[in-house]
C-alpha positions as CSV (number, residue, x, y, z in Angstrom):
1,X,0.0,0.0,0.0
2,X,1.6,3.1,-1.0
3,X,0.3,6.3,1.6
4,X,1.0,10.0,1.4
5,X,2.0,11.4,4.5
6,X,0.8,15.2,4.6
7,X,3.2,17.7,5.3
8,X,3.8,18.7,8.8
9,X,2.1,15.3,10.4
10,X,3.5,15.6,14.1
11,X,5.4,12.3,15.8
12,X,3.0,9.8,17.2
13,X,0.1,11.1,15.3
14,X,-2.1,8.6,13.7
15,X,-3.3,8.6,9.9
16,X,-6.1,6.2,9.4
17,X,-6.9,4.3,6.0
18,X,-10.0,3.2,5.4
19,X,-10.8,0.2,3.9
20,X,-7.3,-1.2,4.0
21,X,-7.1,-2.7,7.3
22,X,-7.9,-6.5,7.7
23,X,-10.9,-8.5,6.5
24,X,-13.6,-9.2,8.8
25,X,-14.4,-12.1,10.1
26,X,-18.7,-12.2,9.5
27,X,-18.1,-11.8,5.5
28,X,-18.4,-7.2,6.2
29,X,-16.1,-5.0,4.2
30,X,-12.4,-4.6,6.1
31,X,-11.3,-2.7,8.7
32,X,-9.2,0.5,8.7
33,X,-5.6,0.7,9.0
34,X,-4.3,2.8,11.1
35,X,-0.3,4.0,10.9
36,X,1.1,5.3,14.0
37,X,4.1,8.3,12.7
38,X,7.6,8.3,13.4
39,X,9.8,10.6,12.5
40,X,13.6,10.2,11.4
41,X,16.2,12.4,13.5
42,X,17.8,14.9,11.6
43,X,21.3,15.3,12.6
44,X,21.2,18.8,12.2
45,X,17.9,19.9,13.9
46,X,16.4,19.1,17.1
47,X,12.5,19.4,16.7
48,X,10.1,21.1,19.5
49,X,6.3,20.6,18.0
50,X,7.2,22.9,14.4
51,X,9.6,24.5,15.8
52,X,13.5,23.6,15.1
53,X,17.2,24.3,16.9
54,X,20.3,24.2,15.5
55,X,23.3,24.9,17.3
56,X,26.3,26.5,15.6
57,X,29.6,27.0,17.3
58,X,31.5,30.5,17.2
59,X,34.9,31.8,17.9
60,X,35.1,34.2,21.3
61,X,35.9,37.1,18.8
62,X,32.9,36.9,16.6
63,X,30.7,36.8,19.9
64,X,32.6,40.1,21.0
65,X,33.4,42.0,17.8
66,X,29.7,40.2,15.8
67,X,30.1,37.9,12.8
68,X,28.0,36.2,9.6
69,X,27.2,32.6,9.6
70,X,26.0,30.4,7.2
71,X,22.9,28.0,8.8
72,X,21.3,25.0,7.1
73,X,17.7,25.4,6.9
74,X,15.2,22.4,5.0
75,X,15.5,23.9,2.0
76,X,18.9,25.3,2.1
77,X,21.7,27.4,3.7
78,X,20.6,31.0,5.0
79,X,23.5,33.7,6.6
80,X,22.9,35.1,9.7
81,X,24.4,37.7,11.1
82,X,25.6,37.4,15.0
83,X,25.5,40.7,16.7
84,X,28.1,42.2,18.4
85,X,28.3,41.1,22.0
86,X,26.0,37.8,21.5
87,X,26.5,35.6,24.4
88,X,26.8,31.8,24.5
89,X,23.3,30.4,24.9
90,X,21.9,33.2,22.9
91,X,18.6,32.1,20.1
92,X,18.6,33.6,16.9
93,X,14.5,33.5,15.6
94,X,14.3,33.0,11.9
95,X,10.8,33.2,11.7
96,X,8.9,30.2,9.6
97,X,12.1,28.5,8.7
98,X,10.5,25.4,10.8
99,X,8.4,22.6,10.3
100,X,6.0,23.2,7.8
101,X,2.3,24.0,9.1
102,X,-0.7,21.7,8.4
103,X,-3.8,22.3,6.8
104,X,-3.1,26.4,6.6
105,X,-1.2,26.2,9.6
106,X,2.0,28.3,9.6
107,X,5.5,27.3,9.4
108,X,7.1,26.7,12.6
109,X,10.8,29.0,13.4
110,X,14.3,27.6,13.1
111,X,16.2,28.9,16.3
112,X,19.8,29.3,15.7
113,X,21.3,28.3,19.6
114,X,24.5,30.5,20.0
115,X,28.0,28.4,21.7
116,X,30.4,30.9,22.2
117,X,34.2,28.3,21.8
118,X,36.0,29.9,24.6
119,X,39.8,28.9,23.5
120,X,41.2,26.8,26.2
121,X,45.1,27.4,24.8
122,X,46.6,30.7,23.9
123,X,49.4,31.3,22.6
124,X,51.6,34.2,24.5
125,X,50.7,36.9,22.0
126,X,47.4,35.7,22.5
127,X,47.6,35.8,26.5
128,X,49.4,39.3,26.2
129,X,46.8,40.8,23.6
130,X,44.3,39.6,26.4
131,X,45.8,40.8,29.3
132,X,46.1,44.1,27.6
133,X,42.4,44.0,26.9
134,X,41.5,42.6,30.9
135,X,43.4,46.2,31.7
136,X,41.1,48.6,30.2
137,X,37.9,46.8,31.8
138,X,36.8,43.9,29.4
């Protein structure tokens, strides 16, 4: 049996058939079939309802100084621009970029989760152009 799944059909919700379950036993037409929805992961989304995240990871100097990004979406890649003085943890709302709606339903939003890489070894121009920036209050 081949079945079209509508677009934005939410995990664990149920599509019935009718007429294509199994026959019945007093001679009447058959039963419906009903198909219980799963949905595959997506290694680059985690899903909330129509709503997706994606994290991306950024250097500590684009979270101080602001940066441009480039972020899958289901279509294809979109740039974003991180603002100056993001902070790790930070959601970027790219409104309808989700999960498609149902039945004139909208689009869910793709949120872009902000991780700030804090650099765990510096070299010592690194750790002197830091210092020097620790002196003047930052």
């Amino acid at each position: 049996i081949q079945v079209r799944i509508p677009v934005g059909v939410e995990p664990g919700q149920k599509l019935r058939i009718a007429g294509k379950g199994g026959s019945s036993t007093s001679g009447g037409p058959p039963g419906d079939l009903l198909l219980e929805i799963q949905v595959t992961p997506d290694a680059r989304f985690q899903r909330e309802g129509r709503d997706l995240l994606h994290s991306v990871r950024i250097p500590f100097t684009g979270a101080c100084l602001g940066t441009s990004i480039e972020v899958p979406t289901l279509d294809d890649v979109k740039r974003v621009k991180i603002k100056p003085g993001t902070k790790n943890g930070s959601k970027i709302r790219l409104r309808g970029f989700g999960v498609p709606g149902r039945a004139g339903q909208p689009a869910g939003d793709l949120y872009v989760v902000v991780e700030v890489i804090v650099p765990t070894h510096l070299t010592e121009e690194q750790k002197e152009l830091l210092t020097q920036l620790k002196e003047t209050g930052i």
